[in-house]
PDB file as gemmi writes it, atoms N, CA and C in Angstrom:
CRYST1    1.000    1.000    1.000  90.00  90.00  90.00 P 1                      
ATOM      1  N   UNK A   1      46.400  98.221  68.277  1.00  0.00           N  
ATOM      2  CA  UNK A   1      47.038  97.017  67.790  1.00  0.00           C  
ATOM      3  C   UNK A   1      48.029  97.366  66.679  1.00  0.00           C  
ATOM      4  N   UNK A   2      49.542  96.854  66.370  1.00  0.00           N  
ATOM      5  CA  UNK A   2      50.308  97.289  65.702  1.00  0.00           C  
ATOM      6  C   UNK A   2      50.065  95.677  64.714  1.00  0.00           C  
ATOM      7  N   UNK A   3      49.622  96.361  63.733  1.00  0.00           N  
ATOM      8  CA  UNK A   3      50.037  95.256  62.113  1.00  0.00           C  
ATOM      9  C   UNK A   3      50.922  95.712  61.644  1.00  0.00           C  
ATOM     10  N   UNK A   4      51.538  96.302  61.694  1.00  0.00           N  
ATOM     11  CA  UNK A   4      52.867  96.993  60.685  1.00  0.00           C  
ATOM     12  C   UNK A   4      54.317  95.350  61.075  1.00  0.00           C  
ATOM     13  N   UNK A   5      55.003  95.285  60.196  1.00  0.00           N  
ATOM     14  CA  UNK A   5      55.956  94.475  60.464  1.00  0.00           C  
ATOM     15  C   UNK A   5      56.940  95.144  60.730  1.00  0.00           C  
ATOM     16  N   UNK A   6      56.794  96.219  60.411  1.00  0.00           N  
ATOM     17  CA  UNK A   6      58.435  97.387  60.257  1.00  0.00           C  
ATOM     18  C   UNK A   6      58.533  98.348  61.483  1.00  0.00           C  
ATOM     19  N   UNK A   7      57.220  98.438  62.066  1.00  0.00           N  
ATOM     20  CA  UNK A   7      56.882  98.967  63.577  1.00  0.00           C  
ATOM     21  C   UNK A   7      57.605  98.368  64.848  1.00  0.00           C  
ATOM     22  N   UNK A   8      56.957  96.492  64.771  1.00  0.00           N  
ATOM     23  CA  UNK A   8      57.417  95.509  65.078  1.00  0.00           C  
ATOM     24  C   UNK A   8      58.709  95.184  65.530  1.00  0.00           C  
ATOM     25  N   UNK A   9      59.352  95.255  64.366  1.00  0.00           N  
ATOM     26  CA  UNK A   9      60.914  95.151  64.543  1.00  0.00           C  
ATOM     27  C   UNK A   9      61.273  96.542  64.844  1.00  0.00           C  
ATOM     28  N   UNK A  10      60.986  97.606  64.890  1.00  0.00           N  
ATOM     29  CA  UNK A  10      61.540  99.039  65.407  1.00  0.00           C  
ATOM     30  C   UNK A  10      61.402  98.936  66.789  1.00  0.00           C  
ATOM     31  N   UNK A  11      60.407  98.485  67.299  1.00  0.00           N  
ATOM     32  CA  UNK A  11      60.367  98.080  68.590  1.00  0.00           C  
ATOM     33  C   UNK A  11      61.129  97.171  69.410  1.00  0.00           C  
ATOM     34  N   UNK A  12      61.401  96.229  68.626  1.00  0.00           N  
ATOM     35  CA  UNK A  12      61.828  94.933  69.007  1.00  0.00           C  
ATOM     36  C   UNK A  12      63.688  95.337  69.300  1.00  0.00           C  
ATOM     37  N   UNK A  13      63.554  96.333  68.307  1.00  0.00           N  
ATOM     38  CA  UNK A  13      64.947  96.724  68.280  1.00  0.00           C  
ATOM     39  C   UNK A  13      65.499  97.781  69.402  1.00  0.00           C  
ATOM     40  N   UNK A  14      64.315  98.803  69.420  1.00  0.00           N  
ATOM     41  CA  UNK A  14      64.525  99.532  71.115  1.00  0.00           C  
ATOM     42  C   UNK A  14      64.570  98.804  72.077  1.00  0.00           C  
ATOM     43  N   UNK A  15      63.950  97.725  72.176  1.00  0.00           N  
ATOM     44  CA  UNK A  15      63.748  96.695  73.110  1.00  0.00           C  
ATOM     45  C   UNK A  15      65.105  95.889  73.385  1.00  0.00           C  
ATOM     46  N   UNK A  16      66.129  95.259  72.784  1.00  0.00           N  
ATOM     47  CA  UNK A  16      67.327  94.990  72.536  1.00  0.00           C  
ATOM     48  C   UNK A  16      68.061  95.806  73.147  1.00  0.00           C  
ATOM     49  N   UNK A  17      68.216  97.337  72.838  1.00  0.00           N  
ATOM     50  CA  UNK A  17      68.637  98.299  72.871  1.00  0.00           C  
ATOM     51  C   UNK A  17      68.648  98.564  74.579  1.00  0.00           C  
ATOM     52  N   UNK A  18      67.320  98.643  74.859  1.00  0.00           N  
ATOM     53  CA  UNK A  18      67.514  98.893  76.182  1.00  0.00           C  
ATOM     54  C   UNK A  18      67.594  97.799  77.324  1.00  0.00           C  
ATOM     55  N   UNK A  19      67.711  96.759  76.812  1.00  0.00           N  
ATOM     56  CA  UNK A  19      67.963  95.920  78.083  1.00  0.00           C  
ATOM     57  C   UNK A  19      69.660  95.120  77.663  1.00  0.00           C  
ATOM     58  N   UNK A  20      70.269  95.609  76.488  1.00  0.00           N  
ATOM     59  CA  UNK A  20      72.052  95.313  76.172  1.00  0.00           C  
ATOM     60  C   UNK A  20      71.647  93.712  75.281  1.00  0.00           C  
ATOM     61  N   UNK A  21      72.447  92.605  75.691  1.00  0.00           N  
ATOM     62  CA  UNK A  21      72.799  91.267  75.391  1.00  0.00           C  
ATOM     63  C   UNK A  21      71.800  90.885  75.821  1.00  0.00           C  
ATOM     64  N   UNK A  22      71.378  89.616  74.808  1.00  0.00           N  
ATOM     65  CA  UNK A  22      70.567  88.655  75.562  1.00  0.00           C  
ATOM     66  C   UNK A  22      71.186  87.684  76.710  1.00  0.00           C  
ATOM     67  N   UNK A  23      70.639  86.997  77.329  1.00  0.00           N  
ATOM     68  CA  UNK A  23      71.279  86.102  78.642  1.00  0.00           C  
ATOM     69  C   UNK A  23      72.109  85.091  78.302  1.00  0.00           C  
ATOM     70  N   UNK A  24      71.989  85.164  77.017  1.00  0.00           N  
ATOM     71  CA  UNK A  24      72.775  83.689  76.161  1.00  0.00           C  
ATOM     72  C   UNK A  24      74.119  84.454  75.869  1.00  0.00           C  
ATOM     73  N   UNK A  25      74.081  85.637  75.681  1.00  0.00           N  
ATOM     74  CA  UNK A  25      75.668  86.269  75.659  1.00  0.00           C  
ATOM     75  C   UNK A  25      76.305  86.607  76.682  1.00  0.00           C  
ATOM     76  N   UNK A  26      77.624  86.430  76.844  1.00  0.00           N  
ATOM     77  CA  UNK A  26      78.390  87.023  78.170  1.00  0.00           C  
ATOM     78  C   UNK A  26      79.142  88.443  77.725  1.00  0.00           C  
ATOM     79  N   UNK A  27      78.635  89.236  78.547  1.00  0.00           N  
ATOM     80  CA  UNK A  27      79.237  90.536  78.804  1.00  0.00           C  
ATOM     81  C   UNK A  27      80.176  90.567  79.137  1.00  0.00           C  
ATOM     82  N   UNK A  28      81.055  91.686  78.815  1.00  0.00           N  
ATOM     83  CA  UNK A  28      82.478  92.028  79.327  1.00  0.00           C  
ATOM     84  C   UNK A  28      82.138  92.906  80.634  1.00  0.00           C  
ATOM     85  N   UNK A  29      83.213  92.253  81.296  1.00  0.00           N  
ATOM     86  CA  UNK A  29      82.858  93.060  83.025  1.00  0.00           C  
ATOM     87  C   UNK A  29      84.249  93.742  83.503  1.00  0.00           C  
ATOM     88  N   UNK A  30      84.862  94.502  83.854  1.00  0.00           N  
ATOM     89  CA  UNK A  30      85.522  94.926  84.603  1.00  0.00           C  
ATOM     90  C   UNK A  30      86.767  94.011  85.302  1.00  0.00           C  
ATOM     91  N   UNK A  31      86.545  92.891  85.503  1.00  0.00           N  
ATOM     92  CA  UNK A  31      86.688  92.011  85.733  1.00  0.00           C  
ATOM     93  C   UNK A  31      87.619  90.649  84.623  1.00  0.00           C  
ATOM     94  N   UNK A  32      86.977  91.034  83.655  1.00  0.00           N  
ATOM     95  CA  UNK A  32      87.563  90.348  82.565  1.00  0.00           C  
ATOM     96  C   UNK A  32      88.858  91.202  82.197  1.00  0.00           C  
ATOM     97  N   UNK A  33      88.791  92.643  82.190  1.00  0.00           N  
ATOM     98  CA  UNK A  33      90.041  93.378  81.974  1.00  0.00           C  
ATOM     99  C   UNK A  33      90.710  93.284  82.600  1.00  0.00           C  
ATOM    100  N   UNK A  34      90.828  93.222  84.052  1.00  0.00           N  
ATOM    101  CA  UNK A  34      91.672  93.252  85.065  1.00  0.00           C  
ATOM    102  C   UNK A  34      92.458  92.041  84.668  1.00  0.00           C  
ATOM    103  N   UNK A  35      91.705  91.298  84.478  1.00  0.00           N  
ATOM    104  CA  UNK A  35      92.396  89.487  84.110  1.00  0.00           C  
ATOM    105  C   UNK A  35      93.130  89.231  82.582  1.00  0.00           C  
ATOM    106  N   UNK A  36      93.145  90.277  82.036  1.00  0.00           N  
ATOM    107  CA  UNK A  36      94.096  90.077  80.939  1.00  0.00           C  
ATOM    108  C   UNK A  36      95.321  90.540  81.260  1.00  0.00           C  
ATOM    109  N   UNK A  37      96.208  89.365  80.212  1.00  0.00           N  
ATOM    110  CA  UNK A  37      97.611  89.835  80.460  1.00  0.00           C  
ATOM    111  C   UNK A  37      98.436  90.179  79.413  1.00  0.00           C  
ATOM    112  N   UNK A  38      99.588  90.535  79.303  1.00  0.00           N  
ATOM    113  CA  UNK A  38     100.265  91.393  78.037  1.00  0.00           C  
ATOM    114  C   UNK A  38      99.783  90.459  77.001  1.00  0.00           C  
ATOM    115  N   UNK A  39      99.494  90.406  75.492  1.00  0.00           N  
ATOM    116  CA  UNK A  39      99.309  89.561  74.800  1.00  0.00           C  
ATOM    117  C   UNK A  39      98.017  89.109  74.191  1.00  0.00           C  
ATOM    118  N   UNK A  40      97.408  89.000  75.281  1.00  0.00           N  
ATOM    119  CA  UNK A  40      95.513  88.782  75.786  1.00  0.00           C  
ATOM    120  C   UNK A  40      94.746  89.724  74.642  1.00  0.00           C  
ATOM    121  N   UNK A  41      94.084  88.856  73.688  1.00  0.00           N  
ATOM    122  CA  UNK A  41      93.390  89.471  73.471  1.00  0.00           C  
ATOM    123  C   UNK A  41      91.667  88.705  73.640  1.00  0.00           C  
ATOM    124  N   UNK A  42      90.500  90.479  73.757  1.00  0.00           N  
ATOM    125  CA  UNK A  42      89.535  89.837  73.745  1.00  0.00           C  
ATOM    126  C   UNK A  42      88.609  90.649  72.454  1.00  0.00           C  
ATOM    127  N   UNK A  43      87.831  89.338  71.430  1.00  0.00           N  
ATOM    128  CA  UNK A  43      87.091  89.746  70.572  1.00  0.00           C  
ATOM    129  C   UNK A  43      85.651  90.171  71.194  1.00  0.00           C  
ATOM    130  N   UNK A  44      85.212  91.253  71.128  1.00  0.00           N  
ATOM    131  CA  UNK A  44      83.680  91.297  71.038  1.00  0.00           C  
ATOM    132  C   UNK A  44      83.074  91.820  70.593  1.00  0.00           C  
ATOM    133  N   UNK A  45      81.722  91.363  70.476  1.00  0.00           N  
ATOM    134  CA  UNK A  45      80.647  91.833  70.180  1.00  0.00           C  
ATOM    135  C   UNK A  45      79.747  93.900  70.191  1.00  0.00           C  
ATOM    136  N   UNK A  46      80.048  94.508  69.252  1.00  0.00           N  
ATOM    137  CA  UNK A  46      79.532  96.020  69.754  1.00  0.00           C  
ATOM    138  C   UNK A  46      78.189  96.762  69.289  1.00  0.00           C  
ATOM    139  N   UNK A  47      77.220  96.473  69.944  1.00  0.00           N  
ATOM    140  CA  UNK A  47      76.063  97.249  69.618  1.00  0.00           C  
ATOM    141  C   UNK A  47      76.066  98.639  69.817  1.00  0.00           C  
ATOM    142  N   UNK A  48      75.421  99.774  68.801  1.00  0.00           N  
ATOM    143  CA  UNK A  48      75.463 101.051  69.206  1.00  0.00           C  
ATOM    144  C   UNK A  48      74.670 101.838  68.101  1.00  0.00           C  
ATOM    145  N   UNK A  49      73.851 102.672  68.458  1.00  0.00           N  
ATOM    146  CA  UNK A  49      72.598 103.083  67.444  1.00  0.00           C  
ATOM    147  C   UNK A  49      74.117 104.484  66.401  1.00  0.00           C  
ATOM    148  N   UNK A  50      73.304 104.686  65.466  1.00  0.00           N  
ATOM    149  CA  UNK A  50      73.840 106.097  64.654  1.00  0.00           C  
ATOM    150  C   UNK A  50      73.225 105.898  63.675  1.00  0.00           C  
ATOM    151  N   UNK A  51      72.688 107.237  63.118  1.00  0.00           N  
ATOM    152  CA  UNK A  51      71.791 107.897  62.388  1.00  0.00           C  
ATOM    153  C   UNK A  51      70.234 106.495  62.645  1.00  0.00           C  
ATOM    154  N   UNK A  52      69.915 107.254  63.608  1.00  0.00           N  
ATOM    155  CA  UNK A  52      68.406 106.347  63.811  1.00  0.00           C  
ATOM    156  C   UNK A  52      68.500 104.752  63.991  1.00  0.00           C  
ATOM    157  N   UNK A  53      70.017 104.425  63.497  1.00  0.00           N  
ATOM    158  CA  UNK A  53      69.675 102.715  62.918  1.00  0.00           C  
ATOM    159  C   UNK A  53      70.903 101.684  64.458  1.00  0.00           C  
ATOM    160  N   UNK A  54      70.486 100.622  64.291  1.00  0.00           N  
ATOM    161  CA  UNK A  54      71.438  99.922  65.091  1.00  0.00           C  
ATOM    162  C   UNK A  54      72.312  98.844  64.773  1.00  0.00           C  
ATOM    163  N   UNK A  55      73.870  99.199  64.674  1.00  0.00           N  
ATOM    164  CA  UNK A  55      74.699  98.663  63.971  1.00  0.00           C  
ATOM    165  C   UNK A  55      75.381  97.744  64.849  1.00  0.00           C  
ATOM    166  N   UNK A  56      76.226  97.319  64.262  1.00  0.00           N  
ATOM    167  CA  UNK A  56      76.932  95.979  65.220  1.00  0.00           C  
ATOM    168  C   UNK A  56      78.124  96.010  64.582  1.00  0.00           C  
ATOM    169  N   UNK A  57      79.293  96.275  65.474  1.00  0.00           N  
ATOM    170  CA  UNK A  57      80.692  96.117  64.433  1.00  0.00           C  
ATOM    171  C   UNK A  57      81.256  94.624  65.818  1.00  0.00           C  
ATOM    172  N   UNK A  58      82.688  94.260  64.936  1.00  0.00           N  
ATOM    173  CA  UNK A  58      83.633  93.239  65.657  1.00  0.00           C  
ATOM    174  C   UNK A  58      84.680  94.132  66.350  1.00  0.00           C  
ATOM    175  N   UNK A  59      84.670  93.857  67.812  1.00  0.00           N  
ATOM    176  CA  UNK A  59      86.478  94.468  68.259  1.00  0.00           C  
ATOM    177  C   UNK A  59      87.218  93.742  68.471  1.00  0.00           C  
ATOM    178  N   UNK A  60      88.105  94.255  68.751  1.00  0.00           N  
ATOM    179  CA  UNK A  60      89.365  93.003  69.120  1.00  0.00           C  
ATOM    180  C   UNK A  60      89.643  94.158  70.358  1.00  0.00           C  
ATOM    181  N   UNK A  61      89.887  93.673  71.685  1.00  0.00           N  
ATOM    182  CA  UNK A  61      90.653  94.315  72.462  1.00  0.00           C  
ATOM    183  C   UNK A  61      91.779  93.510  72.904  1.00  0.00           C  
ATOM    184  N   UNK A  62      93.034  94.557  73.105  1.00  0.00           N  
ATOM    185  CA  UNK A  62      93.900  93.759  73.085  1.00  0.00           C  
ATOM    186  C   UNK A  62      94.745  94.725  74.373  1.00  0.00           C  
ATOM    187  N   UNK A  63      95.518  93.593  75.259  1.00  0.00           N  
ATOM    188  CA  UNK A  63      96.548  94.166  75.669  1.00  0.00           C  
ATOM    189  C   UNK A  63      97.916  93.903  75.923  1.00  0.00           C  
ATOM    190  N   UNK A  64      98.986  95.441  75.698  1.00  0.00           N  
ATOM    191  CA  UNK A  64     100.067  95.212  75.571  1.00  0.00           C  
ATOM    192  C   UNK A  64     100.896  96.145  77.164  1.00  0.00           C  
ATOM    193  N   UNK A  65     102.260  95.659  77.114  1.00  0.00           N  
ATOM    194  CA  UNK A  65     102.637  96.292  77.990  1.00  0.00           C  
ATOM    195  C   UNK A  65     102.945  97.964  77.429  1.00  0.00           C  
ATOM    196  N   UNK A  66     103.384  98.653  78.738  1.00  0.00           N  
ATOM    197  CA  UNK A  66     104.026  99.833  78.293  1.00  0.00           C  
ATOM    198  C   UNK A  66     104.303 101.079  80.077  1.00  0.00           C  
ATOM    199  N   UNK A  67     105.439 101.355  79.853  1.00  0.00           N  
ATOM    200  CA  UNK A  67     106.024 101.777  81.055  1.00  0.00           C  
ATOM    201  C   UNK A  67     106.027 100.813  82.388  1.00  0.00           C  
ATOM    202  N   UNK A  68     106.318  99.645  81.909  1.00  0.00           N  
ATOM    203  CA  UNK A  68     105.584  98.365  83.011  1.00  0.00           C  
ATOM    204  C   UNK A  68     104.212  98.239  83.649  1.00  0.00           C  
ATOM    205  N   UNK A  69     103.666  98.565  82.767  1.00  0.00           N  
ATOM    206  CA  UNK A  69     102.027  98.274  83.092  1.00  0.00           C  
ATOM    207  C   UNK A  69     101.739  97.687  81.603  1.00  0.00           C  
ATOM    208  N   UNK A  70     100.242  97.117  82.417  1.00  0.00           N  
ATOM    209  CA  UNK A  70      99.428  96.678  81.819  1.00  0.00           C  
ATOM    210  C   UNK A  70      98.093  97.313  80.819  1.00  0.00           C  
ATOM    211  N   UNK A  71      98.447  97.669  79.635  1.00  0.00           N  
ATOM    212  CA  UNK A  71      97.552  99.047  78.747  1.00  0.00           C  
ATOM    213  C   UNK A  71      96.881  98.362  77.758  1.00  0.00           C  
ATOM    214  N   UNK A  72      95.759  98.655  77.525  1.00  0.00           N  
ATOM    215  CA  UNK A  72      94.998  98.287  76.587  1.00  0.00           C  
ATOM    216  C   UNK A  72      94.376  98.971  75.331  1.00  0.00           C  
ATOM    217  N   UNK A  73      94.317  98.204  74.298  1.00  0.00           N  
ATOM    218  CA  UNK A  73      93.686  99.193  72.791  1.00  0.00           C  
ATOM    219  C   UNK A  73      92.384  98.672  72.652  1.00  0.00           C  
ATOM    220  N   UNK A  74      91.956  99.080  71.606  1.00  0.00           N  
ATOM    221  CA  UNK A  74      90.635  98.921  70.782  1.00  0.00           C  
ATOM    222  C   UNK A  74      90.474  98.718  69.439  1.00  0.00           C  
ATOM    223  N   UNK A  75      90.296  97.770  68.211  1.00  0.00           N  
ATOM    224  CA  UNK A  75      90.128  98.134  66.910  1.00  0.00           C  
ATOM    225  C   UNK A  75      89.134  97.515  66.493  1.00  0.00           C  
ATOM    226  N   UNK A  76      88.997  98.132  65.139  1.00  0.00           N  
ATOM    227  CA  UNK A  76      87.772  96.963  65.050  1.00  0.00           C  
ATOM    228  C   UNK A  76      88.488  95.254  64.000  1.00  0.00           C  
ATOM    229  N   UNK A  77      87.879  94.714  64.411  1.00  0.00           N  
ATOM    230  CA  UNK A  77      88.086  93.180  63.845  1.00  0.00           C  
ATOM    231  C   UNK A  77      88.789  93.480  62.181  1.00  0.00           C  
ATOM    232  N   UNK A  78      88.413  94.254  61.403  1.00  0.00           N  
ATOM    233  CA  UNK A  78      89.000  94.129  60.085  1.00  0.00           C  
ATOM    234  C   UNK A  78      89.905  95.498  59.543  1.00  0.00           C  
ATOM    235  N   UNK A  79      90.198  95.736  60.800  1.00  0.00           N  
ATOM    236  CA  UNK A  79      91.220  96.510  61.537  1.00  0.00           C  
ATOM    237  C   UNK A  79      91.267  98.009  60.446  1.00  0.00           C  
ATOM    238  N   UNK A  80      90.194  98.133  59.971  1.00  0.00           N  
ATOM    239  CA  UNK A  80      89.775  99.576  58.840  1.00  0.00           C  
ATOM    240  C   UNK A  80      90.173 100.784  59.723  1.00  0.00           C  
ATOM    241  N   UNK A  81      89.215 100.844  60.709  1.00  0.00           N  
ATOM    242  CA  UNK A  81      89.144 101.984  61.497  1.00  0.00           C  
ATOM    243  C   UNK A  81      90.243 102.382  62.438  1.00  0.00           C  
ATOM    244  N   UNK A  82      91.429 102.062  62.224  1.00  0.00           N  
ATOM    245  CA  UNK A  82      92.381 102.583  63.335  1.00  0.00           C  
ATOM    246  C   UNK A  82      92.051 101.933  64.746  1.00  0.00           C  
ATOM    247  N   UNK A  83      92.682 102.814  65.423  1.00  0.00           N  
ATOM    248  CA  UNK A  83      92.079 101.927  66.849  1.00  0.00           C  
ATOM    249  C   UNK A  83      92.564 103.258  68.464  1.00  0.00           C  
ATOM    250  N   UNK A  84      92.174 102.906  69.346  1.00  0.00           N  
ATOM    251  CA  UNK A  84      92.047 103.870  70.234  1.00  0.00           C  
ATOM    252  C   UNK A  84      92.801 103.306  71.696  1.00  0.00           C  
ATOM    253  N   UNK A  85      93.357 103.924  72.057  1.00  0.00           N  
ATOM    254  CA  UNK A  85      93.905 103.815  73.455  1.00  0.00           C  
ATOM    255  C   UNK A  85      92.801 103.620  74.536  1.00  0.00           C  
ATOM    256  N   UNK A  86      92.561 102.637  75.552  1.00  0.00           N  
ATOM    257  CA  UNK A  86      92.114 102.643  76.480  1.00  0.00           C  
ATOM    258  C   UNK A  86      93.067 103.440  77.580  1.00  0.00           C  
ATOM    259  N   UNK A  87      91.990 104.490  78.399  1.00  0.00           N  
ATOM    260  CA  UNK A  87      92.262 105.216  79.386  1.00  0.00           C  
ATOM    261  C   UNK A  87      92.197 104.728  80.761  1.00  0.00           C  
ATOM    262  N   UNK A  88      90.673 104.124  80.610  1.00  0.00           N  
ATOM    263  CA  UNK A  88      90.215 103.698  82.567  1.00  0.00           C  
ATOM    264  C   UNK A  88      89.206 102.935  82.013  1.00  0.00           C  
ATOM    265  N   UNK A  89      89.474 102.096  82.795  1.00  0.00           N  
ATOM    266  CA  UNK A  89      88.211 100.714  82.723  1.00  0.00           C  
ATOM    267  C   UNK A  89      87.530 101.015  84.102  1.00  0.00           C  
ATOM    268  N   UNK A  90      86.227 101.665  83.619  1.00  0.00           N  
ATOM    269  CA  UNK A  90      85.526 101.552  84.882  1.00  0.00           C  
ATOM    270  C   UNK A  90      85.024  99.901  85.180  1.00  0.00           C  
ATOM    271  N   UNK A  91      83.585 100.298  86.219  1.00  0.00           N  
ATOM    272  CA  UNK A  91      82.446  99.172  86.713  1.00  0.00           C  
ATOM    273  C   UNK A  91      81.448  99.176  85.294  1.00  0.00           C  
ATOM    274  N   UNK A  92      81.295  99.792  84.359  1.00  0.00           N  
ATOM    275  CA  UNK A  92      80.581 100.082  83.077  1.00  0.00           C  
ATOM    276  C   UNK A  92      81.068 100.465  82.011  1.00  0.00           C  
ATOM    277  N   UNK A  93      82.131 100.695  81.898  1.00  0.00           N  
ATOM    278  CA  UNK A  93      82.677 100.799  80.340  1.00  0.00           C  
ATOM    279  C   UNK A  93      83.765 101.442  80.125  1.00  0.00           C  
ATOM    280  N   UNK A  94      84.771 101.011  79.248  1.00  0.00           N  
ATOM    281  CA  UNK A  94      85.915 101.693  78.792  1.00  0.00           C  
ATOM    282  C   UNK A  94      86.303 102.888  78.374  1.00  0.00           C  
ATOM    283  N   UNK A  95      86.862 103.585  78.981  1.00  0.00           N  
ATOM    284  CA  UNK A  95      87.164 105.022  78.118  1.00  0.00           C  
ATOM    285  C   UNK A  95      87.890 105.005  77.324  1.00  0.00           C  
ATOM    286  N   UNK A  96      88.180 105.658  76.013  1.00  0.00           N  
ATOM    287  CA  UNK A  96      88.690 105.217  75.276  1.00  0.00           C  
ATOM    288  C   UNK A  96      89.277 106.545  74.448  1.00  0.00           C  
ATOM    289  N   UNK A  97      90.361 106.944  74.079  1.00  0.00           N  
ATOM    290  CA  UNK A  97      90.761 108.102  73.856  1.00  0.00           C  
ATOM    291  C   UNK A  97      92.143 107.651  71.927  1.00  0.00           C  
ATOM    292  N   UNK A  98      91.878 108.555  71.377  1.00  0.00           N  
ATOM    293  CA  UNK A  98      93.110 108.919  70.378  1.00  0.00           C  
ATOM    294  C   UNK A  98      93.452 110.229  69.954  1.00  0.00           C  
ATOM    295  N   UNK A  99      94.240 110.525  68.895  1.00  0.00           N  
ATOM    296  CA  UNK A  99      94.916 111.414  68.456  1.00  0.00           C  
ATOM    297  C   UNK A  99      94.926 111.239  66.929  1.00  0.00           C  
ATOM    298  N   UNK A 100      94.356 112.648  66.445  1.00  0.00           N  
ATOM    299  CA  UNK A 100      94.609 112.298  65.089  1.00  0.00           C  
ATOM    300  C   UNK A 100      95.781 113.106  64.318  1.00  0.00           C  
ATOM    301  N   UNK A 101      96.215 113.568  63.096  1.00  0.00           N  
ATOM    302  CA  UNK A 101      97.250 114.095  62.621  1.00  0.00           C  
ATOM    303  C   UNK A 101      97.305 115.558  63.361  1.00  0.00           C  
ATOM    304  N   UNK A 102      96.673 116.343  63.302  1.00  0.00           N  
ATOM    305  CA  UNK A 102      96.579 117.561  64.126  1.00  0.00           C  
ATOM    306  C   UNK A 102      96.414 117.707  65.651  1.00  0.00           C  
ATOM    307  N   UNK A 103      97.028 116.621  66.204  1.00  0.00           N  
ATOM    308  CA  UNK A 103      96.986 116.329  67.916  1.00  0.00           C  
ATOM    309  C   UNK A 103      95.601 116.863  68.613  1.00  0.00           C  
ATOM    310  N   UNK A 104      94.620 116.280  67.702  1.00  0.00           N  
ATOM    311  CA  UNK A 104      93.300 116.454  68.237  1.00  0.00           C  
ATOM    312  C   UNK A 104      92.683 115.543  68.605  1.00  0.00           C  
ATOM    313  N   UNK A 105      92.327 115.273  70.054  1.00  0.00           N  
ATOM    314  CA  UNK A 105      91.508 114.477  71.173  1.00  0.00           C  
ATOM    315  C   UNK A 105      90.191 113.830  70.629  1.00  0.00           C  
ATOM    316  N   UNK A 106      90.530 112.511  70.394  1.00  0.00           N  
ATOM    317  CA  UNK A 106      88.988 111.985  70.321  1.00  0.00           C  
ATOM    318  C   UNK A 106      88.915 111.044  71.422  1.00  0.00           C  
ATOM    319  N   UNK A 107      87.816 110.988  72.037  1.00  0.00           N  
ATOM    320  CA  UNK A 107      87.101 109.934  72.921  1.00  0.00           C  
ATOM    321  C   UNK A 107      86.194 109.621  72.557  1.00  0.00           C  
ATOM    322  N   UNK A 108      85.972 108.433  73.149  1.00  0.00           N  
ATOM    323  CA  UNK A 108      84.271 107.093  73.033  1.00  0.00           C  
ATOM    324  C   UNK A 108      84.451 106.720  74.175  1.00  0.00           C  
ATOM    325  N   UNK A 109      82.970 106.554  74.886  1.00  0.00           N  
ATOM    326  CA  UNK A 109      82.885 105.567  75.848  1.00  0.00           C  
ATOM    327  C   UNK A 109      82.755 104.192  74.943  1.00  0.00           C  
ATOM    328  N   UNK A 110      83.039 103.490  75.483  1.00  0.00           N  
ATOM    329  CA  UNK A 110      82.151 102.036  75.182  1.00  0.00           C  
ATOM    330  C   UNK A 110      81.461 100.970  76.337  1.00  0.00           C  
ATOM    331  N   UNK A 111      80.636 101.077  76.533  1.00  0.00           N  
ATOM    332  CA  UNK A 111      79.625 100.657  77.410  1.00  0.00           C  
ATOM    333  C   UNK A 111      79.719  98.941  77.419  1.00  0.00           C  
ATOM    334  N   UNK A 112      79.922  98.531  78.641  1.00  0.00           N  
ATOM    335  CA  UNK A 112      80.120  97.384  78.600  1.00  0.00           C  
ATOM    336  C   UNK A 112      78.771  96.769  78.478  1.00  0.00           C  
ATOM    337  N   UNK A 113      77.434  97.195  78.443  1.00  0.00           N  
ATOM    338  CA  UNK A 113      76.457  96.713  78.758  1.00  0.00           C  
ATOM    339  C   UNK A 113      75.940  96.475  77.076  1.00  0.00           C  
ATOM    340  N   UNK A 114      76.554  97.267  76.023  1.00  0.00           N  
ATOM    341  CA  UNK A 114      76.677  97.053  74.895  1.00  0.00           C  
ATOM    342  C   UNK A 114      77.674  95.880  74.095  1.00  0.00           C  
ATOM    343  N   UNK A 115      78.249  95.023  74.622  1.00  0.00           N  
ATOM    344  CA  UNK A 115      79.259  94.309  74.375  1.00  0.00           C  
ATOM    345  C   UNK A 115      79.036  93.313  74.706  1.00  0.00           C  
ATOM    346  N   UNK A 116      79.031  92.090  73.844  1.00  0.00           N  
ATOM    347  CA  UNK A 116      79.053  90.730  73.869  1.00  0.00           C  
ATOM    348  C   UNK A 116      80.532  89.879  73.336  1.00  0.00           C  
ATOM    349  N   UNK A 117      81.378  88.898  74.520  1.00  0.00           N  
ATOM    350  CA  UNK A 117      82.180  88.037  74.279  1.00  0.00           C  
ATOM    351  C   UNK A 117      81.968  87.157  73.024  1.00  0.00           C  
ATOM    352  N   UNK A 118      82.575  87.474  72.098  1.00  0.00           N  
ATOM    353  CA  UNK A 118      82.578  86.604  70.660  1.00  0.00           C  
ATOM    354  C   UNK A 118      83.355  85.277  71.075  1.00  0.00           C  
ATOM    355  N   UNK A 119      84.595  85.743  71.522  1.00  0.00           N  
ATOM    356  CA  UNK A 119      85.929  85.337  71.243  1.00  0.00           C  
ATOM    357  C   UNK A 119      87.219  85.602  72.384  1.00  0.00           C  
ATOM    358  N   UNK A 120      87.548  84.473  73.046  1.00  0.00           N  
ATOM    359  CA  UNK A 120      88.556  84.860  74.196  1.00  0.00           C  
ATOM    360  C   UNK A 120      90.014  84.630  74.018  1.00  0.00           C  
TER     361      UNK A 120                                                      
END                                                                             
């Protein structure tokens, strides 16, 4: 039997963790990207564990044109962290790629199964 309260919620929180959004949130699908157009932006929701703990930041995804297509970024909501080029929108999550001063490659996935629609 667990009495601990701090157990509780450690659990409760893997538990979150592994099943994404609750049913009351709408996920971003594959689907929703395809359907944006130059201009479009979408705010959401980002769950993602680091150093043991599970944080939650705001994005804004947004898209603009470029070489006559349709390209998309990433930042976060209070726009601190810079922001990242979307590569390929899979069936599960965005790839997401930048460059920093020394033309060195960073990528993130971002998992759509981690992502909740704030804001359309």
């Amino acid at each position: 039997m667990i009495n601990n309260k701090a157990q509780i919620d450690r659990m409760n929180e893997q538990l979150d963790d592994l099943l994404g959004p609750k049913s009351t949130d709408e996920m971003v699908t594959r689907e929703m990207m395809e359907d944006m157009e130059v201009g479009d932006q979408l705010e959401v929701s980002y769950k993602f564990r680091e150093f043991g703990m599970t944080k939650e930041r705001t994005l804004v995804i947004e898209a603009y044109e470029s070489i006559g297509e349709v390209q998309f970024f990433v930042r976060a909501k209070n726009n601190m962290l810079g922001s990242m080029n979307i590569e390929k929108v899979t069936g599960t999550r965005l790839k997401a790629y930048s460059y920093d001063l020394m033309s060195q490659r960073t990528t993130y996935d971002f998992k759509f199964r981690q992502m909740a629609v704030v804001n359309v």
